[in-house]
mmCIF file of the C-alpha atoms, coordinates in Angstrom:
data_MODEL
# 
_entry.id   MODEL 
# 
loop_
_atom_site.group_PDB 
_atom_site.id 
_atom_site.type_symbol 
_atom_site.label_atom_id 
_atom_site.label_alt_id 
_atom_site.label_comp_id 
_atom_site.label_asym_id 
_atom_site.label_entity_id 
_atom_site.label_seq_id 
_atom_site.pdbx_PDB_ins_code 
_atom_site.Cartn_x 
_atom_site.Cartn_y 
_atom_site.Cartn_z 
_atom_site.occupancy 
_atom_site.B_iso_or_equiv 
_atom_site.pdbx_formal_charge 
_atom_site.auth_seq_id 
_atom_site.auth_comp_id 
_atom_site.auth_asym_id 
_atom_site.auth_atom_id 
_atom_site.pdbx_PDB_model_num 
ATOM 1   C CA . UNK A 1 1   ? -12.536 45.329 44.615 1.00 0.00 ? 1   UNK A CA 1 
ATOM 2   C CA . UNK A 1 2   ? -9.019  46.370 43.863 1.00 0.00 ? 2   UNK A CA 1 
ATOM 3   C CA . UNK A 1 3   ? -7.692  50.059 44.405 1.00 0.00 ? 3   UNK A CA 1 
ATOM 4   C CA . UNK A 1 4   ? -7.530  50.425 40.279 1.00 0.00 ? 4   UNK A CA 1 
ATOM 5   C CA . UNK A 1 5   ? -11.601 49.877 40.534 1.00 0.00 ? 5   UNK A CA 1 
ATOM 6   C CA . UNK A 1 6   ? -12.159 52.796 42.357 1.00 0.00 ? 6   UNK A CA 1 
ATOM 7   C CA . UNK A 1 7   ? -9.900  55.040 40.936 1.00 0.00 ? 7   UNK A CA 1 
ATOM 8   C CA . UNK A 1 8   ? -11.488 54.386 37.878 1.00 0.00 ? 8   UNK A CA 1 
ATOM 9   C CA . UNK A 1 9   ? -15.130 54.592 39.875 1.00 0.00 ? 9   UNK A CA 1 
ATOM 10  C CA . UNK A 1 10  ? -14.051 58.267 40.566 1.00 0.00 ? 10  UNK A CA 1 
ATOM 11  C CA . UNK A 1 11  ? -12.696 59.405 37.212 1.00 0.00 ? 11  UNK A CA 1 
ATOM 12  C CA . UNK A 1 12  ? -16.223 58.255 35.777 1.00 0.00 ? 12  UNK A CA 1 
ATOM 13  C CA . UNK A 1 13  ? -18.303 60.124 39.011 1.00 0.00 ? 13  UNK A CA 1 
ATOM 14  C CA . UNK A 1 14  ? -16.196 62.735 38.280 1.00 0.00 ? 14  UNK A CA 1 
ATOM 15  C CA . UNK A 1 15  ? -17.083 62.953 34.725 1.00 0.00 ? 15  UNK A CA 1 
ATOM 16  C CA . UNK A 1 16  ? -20.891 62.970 35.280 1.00 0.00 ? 16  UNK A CA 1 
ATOM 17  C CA . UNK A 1 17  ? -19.824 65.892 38.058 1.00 0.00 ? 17  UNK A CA 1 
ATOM 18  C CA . UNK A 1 18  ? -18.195 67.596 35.407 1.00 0.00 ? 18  UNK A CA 1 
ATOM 19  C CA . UNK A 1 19  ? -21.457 67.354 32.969 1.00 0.00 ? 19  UNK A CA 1 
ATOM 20  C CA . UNK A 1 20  ? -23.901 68.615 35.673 1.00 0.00 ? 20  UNK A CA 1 
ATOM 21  C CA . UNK A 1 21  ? -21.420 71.772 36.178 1.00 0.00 ? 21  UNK A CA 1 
ATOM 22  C CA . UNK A 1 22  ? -20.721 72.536 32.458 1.00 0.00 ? 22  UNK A CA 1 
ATOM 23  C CA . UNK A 1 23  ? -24.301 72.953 31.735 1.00 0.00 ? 23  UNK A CA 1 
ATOM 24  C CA . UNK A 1 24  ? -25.040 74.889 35.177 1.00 0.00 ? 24  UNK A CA 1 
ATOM 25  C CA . UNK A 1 25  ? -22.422 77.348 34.407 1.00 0.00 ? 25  UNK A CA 1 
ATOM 26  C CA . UNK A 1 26  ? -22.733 77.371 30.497 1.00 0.00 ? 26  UNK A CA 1 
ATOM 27  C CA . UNK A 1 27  ? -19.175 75.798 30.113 1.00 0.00 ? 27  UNK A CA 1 
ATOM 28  C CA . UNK A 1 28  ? -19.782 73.897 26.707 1.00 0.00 ? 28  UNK A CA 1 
ATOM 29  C CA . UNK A 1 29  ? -15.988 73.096 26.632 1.00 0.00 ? 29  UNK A CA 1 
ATOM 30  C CA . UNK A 1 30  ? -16.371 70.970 30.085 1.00 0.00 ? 30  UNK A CA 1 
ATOM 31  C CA . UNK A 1 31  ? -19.633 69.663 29.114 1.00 0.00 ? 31  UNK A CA 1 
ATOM 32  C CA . UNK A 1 32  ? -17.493 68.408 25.385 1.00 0.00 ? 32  UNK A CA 1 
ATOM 33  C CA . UNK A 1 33  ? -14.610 67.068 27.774 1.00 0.00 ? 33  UNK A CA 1 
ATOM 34  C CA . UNK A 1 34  ? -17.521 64.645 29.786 1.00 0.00 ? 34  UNK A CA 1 
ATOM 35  C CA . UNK A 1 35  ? -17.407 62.988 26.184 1.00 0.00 ? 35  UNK A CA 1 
ATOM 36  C CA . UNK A 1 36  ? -15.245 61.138 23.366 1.00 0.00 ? 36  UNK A CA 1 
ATOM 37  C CA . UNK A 1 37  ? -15.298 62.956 20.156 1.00 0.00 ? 37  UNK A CA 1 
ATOM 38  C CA . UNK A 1 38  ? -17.120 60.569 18.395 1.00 0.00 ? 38  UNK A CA 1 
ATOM 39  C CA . UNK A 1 39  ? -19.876 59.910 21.622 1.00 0.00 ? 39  UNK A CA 1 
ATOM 40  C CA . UNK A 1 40  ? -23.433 59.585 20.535 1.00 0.00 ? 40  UNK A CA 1 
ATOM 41  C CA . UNK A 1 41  ? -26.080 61.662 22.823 1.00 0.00 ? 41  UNK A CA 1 
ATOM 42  C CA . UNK A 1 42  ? -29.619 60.907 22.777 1.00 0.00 ? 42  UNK A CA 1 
ATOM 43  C CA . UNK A 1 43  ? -31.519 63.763 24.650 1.00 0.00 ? 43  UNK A CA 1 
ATOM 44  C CA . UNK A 1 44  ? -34.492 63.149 23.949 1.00 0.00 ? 44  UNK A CA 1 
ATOM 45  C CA . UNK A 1 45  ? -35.249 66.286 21.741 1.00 0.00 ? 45  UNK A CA 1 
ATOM 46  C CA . UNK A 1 46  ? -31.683 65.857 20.380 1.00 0.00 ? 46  UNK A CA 1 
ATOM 47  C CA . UNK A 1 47  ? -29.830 62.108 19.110 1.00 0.00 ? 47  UNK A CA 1 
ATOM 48  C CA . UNK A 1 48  ? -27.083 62.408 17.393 1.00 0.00 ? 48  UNK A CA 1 
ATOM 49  C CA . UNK A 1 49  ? -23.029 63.154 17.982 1.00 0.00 ? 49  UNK A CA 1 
ATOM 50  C CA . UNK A 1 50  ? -21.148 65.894 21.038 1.00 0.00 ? 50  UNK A CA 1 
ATOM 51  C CA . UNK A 1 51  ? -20.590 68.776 18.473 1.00 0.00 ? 51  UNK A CA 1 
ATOM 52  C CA . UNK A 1 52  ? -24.110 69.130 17.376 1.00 0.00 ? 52  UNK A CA 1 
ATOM 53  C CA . UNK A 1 53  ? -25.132 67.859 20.566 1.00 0.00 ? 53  UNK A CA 1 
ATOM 54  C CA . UNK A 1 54  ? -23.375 71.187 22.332 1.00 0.00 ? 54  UNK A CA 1 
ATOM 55  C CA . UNK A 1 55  ? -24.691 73.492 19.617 1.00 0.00 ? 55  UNK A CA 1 
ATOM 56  C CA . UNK A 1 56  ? -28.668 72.302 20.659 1.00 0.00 ? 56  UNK A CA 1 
ATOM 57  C CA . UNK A 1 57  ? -26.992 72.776 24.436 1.00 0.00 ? 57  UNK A CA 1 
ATOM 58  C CA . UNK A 1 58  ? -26.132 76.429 23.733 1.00 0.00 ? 58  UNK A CA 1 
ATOM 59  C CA . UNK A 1 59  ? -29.143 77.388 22.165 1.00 0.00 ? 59  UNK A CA 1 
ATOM 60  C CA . UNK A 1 60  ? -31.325 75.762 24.227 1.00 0.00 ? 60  UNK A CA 1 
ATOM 61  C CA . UNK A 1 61  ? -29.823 77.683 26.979 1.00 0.00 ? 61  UNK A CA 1 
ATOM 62  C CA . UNK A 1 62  ? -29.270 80.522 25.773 1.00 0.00 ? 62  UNK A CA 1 
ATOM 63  C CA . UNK A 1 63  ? -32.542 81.567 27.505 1.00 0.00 ? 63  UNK A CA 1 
ATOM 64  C CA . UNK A 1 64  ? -32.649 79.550 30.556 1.00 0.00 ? 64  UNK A CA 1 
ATOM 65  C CA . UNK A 1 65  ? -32.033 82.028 33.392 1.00 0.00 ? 65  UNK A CA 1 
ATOM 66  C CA . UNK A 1 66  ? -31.386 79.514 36.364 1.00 0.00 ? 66  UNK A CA 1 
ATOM 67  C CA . UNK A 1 67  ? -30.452 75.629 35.618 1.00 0.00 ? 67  UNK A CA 1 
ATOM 68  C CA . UNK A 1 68  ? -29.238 73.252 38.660 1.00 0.00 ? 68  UNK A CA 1 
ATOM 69  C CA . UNK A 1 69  ? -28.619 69.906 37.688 1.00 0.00 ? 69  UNK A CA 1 
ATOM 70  C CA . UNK A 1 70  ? -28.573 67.277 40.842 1.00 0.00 ? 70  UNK A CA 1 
ATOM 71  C CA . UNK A 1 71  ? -26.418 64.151 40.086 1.00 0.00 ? 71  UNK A CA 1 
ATOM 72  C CA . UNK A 1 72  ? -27.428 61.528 42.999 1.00 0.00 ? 72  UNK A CA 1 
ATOM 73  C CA . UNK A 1 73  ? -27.293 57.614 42.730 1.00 0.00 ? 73  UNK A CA 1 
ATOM 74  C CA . UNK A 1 74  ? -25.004 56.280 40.463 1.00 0.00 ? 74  UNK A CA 1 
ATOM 75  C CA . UNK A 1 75  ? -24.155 52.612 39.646 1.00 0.00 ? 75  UNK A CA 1 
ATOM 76  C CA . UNK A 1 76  ? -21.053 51.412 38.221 1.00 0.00 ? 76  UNK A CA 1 
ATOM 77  C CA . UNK A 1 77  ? -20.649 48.210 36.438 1.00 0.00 ? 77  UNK A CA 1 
ATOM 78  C CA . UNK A 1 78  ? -17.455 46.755 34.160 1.00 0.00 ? 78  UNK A CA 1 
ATOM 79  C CA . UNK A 1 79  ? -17.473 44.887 31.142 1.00 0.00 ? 79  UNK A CA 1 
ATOM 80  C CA . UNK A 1 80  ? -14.064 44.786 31.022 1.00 0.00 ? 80  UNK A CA 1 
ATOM 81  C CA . UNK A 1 81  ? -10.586 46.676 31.562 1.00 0.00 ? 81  UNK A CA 1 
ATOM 82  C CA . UNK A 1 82  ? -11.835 49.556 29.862 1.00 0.00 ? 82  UNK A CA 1 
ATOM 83  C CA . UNK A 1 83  ? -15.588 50.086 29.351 1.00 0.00 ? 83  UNK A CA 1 
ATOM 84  C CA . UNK A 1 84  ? -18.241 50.598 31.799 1.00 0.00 ? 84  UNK A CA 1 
ATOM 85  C CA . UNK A 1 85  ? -22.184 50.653 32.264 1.00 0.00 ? 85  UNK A CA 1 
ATOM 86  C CA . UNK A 1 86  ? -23.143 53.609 34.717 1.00 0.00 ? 86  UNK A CA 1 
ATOM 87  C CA . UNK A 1 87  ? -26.495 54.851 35.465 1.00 0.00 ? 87  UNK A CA 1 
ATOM 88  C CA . UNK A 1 88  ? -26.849 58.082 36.944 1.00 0.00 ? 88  UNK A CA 1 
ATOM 89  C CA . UNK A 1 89  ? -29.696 59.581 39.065 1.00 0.00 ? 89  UNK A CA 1 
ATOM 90  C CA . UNK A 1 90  ? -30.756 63.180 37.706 1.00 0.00 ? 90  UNK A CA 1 
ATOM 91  C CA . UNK A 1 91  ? -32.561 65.541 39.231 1.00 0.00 ? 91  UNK A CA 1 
ATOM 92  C CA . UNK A 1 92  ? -32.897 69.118 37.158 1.00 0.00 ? 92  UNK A CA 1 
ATOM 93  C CA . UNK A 1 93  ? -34.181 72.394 37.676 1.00 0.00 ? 93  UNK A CA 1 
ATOM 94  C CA . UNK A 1 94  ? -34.448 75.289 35.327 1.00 0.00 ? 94  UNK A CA 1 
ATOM 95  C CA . UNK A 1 95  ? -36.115 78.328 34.594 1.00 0.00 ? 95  UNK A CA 1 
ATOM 96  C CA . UNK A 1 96  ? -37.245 79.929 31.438 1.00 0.00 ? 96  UNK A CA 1 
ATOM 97  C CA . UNK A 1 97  ? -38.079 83.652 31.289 1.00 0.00 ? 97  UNK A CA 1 
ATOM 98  C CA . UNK A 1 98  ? -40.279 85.074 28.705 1.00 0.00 ? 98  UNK A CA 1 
ATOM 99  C CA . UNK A 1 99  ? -37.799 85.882 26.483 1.00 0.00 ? 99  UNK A CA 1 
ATOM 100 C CA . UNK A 1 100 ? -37.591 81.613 25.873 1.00 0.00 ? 100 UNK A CA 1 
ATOM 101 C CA . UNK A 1 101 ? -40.668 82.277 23.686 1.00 0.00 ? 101 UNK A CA 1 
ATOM 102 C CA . UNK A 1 102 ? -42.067 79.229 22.096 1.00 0.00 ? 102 UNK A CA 1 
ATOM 103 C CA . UNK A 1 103 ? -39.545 76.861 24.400 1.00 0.00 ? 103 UNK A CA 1 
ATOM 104 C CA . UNK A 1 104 ? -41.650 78.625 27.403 1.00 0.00 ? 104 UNK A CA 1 
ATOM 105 C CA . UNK A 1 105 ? -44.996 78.482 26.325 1.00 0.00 ? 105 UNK A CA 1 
ATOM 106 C CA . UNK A 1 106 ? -44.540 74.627 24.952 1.00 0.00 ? 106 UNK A CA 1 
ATOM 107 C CA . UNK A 1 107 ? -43.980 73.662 28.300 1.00 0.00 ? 107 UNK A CA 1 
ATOM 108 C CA . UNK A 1 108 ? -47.356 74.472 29.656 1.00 0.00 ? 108 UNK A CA 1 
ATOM 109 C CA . UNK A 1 109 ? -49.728 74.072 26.853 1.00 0.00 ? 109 UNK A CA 1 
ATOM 110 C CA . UNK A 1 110 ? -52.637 75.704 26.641 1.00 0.00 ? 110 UNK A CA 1 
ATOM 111 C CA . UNK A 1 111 ? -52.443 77.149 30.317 1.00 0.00 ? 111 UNK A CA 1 
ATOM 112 C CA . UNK A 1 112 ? -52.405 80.705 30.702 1.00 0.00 ? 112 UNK A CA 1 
ATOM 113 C CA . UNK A 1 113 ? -49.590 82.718 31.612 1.00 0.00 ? 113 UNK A CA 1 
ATOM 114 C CA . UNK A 1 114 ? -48.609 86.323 32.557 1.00 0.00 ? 114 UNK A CA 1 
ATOM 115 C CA . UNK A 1 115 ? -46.711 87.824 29.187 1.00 0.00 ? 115 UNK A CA 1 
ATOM 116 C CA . UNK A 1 116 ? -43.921 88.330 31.503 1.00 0.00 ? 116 UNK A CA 1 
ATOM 117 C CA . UNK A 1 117 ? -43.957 85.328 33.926 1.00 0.00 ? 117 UNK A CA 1 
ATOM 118 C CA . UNK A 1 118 ? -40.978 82.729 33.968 1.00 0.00 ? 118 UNK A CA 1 
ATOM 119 C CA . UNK A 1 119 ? -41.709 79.096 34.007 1.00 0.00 ? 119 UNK A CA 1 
ATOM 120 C CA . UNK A 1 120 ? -39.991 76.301 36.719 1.00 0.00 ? 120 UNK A CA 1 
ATOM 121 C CA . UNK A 1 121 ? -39.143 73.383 35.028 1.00 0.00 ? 121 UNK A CA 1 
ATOM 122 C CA . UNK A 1 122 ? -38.155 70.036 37.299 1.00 0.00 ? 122 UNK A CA 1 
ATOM 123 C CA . UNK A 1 123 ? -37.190 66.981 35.605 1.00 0.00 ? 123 UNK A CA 1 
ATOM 124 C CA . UNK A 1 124 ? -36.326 63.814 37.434 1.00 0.00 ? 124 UNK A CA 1 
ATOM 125 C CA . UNK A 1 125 ? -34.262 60.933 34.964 1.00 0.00 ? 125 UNK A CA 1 
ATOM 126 C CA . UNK A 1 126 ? -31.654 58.712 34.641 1.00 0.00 ? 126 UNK A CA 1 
ATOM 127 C CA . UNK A 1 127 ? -28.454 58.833 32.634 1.00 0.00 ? 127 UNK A CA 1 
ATOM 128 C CA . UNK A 1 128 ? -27.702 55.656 30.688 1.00 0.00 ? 128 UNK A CA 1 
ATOM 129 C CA . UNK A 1 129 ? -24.147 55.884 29.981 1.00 0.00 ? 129 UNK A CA 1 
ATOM 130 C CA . UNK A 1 130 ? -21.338 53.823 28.333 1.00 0.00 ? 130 UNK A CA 1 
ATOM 131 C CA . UNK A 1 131 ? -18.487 55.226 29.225 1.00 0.00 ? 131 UNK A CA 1 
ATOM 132 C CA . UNK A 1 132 ? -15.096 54.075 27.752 1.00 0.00 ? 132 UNK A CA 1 
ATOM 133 C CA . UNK A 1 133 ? -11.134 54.566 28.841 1.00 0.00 ? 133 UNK A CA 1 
ATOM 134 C CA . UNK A 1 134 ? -9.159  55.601 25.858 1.00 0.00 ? 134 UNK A CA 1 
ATOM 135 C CA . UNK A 1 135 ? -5.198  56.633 26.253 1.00 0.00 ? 135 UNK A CA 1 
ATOM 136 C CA . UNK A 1 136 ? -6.040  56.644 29.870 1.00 0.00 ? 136 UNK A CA 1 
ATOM 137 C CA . UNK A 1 137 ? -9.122  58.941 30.000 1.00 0.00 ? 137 UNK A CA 1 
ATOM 138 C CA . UNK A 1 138 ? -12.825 58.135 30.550 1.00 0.00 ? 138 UNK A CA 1 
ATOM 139 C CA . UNK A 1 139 ? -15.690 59.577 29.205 1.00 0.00 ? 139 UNK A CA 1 
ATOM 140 C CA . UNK A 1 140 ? -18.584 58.960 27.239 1.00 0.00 ? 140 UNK A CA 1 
ATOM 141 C CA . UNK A 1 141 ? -19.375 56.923 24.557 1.00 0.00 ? 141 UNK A CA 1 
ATOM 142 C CA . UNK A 1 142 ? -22.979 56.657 24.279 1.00 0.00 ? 142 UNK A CA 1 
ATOM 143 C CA . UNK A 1 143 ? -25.763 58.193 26.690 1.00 0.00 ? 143 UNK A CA 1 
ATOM 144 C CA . UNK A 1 144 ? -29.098 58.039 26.622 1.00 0.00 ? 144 UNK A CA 1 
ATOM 145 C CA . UNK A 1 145 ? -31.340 60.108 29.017 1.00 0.00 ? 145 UNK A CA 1 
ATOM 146 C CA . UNK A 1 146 ? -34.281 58.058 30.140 1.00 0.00 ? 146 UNK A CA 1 
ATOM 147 C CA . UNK A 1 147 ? -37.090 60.962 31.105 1.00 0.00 ? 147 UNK A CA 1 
ATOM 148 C CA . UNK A 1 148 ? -39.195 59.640 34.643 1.00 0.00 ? 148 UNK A CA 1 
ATOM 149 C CA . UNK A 1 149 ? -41.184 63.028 35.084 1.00 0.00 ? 149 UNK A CA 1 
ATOM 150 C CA . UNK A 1 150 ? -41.250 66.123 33.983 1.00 0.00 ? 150 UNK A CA 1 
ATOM 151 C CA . UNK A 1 151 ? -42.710 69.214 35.328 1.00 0.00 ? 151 UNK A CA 1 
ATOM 152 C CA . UNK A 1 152 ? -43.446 72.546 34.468 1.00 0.00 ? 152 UNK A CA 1 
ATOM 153 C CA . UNK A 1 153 ? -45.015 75.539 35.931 1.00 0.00 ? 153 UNK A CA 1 
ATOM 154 C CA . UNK A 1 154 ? -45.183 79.200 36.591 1.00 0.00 ? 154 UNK A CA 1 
ATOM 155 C CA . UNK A 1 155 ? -42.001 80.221 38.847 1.00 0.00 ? 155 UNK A CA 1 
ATOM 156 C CA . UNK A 1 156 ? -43.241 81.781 41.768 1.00 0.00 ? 156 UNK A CA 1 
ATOM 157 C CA . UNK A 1 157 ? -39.622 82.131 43.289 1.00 0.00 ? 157 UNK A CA 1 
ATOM 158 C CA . UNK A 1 158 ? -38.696 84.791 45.947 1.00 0.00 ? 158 UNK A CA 1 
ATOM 159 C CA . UNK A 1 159 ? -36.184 87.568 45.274 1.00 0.00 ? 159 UNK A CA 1 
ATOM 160 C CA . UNK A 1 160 ? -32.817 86.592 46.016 1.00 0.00 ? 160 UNK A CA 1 
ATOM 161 C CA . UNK A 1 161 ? -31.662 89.099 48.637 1.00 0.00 ? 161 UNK A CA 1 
ATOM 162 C CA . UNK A 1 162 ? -29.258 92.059 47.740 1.00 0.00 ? 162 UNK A CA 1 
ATOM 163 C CA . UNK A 1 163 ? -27.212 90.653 50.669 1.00 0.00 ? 163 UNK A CA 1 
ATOM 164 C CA . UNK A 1 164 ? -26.729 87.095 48.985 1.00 0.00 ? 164 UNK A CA 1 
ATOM 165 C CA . UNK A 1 165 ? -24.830 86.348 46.730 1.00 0.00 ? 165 UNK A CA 1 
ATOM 166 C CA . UNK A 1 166 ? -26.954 85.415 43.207 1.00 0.00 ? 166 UNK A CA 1 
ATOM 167 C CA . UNK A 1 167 ? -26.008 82.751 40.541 1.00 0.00 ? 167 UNK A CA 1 
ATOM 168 C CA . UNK A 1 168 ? -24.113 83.639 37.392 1.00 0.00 ? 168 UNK A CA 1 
ATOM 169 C CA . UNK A 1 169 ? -24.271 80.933 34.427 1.00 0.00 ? 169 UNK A CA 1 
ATOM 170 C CA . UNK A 1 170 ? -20.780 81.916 33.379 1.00 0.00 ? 170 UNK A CA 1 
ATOM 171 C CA . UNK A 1 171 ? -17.352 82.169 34.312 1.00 0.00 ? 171 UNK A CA 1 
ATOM 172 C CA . UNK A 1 172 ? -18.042 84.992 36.585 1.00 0.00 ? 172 UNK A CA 1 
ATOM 173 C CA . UNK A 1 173 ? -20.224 83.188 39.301 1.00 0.00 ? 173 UNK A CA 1 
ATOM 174 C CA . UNK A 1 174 ? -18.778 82.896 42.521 1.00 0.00 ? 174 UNK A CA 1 
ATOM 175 C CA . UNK A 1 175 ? -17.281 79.191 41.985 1.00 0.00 ? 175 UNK A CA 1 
ATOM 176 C CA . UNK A 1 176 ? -15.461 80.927 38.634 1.00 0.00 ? 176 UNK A CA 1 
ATOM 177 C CA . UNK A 1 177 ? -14.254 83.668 40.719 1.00 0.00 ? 177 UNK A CA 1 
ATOM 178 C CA . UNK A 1 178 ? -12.683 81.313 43.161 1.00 0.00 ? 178 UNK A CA 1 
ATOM 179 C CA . UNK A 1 179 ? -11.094 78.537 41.058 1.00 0.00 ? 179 UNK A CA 1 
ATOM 180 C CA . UNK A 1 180 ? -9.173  81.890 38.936 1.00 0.00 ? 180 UNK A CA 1 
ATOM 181 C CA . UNK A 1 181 ? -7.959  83.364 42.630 1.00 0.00 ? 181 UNK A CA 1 
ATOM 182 C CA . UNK A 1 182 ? -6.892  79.675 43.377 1.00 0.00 ? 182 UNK A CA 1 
ATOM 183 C CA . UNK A 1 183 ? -5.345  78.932 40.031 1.00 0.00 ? 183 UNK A CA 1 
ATOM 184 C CA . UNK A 1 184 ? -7.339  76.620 39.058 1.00 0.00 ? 184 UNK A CA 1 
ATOM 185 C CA . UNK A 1 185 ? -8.443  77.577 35.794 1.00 0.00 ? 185 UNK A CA 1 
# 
């Protein structure tokens, strides 16, 4: 494997990096810049191009109070100078409060719930991705998530600790705070 191999092998882990962290921190414009303009998503509960794509993204989590996205194994294979097939290992975690409404409720059925309990979601899957280098950048062309499990139930987190310091799904979390004081955003 030359050096220009993994360079490229990094830009594209990189990229699914990026993803995982755009949706974390509700940073639609890094989650858009994981993707080609004209990319095709199919989500499942969404198919169909990146701008309506980040438009079911935002509302869709615009009531998800905690989302961690774990990007593990990820395979690499070229089909040529500029076009690769990577799968990618997915592990994700949210949690809807009751203001999620019918989202919340869907995802348990006819179980009962509290009026003002939050439900755990877990989802293990697989990103099917064609990614493609155009004017020297990779990103996405195509994806399709491939579901293995999913999992819902009520959250029956602890507190987070006054002491600690708690997640923000913005630009003011703690990472935010430190990439402005290091100039890097």
């Amino acid at each position: 494997m030359n050096d220009m191999r993994l360079e490229d092998r990094q830009q594209i882990q990189d990229q699914a990096m990026a993803y995982a962290r755009g949706v974390d921190r509700r940073d639609w414009a890094l989650v858009r810049s994981a993707y080609h303009p004209d990319a095709h998503d199919d989500h499942g509960a969404y198919k169909g191009g990146v701008d309506g794509f980040i438009e079911w993204l935002e509302r869709r989590h615009a009531h998800i109070a905690h989302s961690m996205h774990f990007v593990t194994n990820c395979l690499i294979e070229f089909a040529g100078p500029d076009r690769a097939l990577c799968e990618t290992y997915y592990l994700a975690q949210q949690t809807m409060g009751p203001e999620a409404g019918e989202s919340r409720l869907m995802l348990l059925g006819d179980r009962k719930l509290a009026p003002d309990a939050s439900v755990l979601m877990e989802v293990a899957g697989r990103y099917v991705d064609v990614f493609e280098r155009r004017n020297g950048h990779w990103a996405i062309s195509d994806r399709t998530v491939v579901f293995e499990k999913v999992r819902a139930s009520e959250d029956t987190s602890l507190p987070i600790s006054a002491d600690w310091v708690p997640q923000r799904r913005d630009a003011d979390d703690r990472l935010g705070q430190m990439r402005r004081k290091l100039g890097l955003s």
